[in-house]
C-alpha positions in Angstrom: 0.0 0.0 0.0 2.5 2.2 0.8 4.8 2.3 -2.7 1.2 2.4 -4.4 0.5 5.8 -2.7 3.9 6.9 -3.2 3.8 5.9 -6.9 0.3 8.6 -7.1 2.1 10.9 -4.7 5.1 11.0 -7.6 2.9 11.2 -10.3 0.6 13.9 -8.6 3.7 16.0 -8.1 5.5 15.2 -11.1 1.8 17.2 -13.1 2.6 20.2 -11.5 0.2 19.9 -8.5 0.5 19.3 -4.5 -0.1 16.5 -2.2 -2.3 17.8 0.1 -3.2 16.4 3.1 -6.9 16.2 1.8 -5.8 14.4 -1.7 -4.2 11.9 1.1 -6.7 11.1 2.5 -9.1 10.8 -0.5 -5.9 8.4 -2.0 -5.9 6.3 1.1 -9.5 5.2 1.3 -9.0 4.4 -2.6 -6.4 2.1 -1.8 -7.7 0.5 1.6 -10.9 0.3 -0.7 -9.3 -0.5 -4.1 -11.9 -3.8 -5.2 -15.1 -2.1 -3.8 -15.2 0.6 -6.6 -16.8 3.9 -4.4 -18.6 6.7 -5.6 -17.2 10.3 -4.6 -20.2 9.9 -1.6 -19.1 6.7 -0.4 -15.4 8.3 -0.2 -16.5 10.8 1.4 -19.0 9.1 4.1 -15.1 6.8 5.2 -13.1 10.2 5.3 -15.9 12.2 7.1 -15.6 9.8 10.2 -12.2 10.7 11.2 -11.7 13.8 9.0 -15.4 15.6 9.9 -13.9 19.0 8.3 -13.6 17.7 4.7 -16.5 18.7 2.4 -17.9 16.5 -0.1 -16.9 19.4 -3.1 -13.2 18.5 -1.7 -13.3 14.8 -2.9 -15.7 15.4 -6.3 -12.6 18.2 -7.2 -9.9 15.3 -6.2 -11.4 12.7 -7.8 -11.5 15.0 -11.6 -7.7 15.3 -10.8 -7.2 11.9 -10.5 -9.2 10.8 -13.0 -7.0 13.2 -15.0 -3.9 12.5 -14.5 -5.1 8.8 -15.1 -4.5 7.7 -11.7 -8.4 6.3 -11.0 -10.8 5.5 -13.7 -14.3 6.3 -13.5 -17.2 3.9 -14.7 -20.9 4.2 -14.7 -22.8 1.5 -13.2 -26.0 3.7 -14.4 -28.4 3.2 -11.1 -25.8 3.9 -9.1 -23.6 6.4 -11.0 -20.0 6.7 -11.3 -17.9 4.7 -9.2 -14.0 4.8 -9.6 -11.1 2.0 -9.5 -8.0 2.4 -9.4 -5.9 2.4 -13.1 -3.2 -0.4 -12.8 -0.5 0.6 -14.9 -0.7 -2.8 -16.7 -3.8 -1.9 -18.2 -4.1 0.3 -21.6 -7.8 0.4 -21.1 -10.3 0.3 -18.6 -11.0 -3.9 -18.0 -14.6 -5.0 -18.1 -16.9 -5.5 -15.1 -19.0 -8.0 -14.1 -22.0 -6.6 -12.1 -24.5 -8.1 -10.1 -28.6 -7.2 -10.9 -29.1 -8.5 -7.6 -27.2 -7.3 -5.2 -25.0 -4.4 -7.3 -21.5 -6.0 -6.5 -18.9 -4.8 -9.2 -16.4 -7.5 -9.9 -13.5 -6.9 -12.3 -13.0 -9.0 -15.3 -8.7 -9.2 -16.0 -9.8 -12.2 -18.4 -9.4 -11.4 -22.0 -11.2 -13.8 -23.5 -14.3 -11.4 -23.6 -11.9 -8.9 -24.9 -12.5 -7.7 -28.6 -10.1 -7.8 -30.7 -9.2 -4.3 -32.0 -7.0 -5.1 -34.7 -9.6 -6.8 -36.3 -12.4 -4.2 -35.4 -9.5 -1.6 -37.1 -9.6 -3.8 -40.3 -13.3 -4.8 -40.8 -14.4 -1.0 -39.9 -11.3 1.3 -40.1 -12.2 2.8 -37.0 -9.1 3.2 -34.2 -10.1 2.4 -30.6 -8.8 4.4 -28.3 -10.7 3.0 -25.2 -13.0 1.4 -24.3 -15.8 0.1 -21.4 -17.7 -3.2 -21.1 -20.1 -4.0 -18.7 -21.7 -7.8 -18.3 -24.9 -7.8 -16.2 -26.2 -10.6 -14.6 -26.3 -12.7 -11.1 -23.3 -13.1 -8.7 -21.8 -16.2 -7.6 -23.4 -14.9 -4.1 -26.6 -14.2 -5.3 -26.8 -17.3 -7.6 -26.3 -20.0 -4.5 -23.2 -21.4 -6.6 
């Protein structure tokens, strides 16, 4: 945890801006929460408990910088808005999500196998992807009884 929030510390300060004990924070509850994909409100609701002076305007602004500066990616879930992850520096695009009808779990897909192949989407309709987000619906393991 720590050389991942040194790593977005770097990269923050390597685009010109500060690390701010707010940013912190906001960075911190993104990596203790990194697999539960939170909205700016869930964010927000963790920080407020031991940091009751940060607004909520405070953590929409950080998360545009991140999202920015490609730190997190955002992703919306529709119902429930946009969430953010996380980018892992492996990944040239955002990886696909399973999520849960039932019980709105988001669970990330690393798989490619439901991958699309863009050199053949380049070819068949000479169009260059530049990124891209899949979403697969349906019923989680915990939902399903499997």
């Amino acid at each position: 945890m720590e050389e991942l929030s040194k790593r977005i510390k770097y990269s923050i300060e390597k685009n010109g801006c500060k690390m701010t004990v707010q940013r912190q924070k906001v960075i911190d509850v993104i990596i203790e929460n990194q697999h539960k994909h939170l909205n700016s409100e869930e964010i927000y609701a963790i920080i407020k408990k031991d940091y009751p002076e940060m607004g909520i305007a405070t953590i929409y602004r950080t998360m545009q910088l991140l999202e920015k500066m490609n730190i997190v990616v955002k992703f919306d879930i529709d119902e429930d808005g946009i969430r953010y992850e996380l980018r892992d520096i492996e990944d040239k695009h955002q990886h696909p999500h399973f999520i849960c009808t039932n019980c709105g779990a988001v669970i990330p897909l690393k798989n490619t196998d439901v991958m699309i192949s863009q050199n053949e989407l380049n070819i068949k309709y000479g169009f260059k992807i530049t990124d891209y987000s899949l979403k697969l619906y349906g019923i989680c393991k915990k939902c399903s009884g499997l």
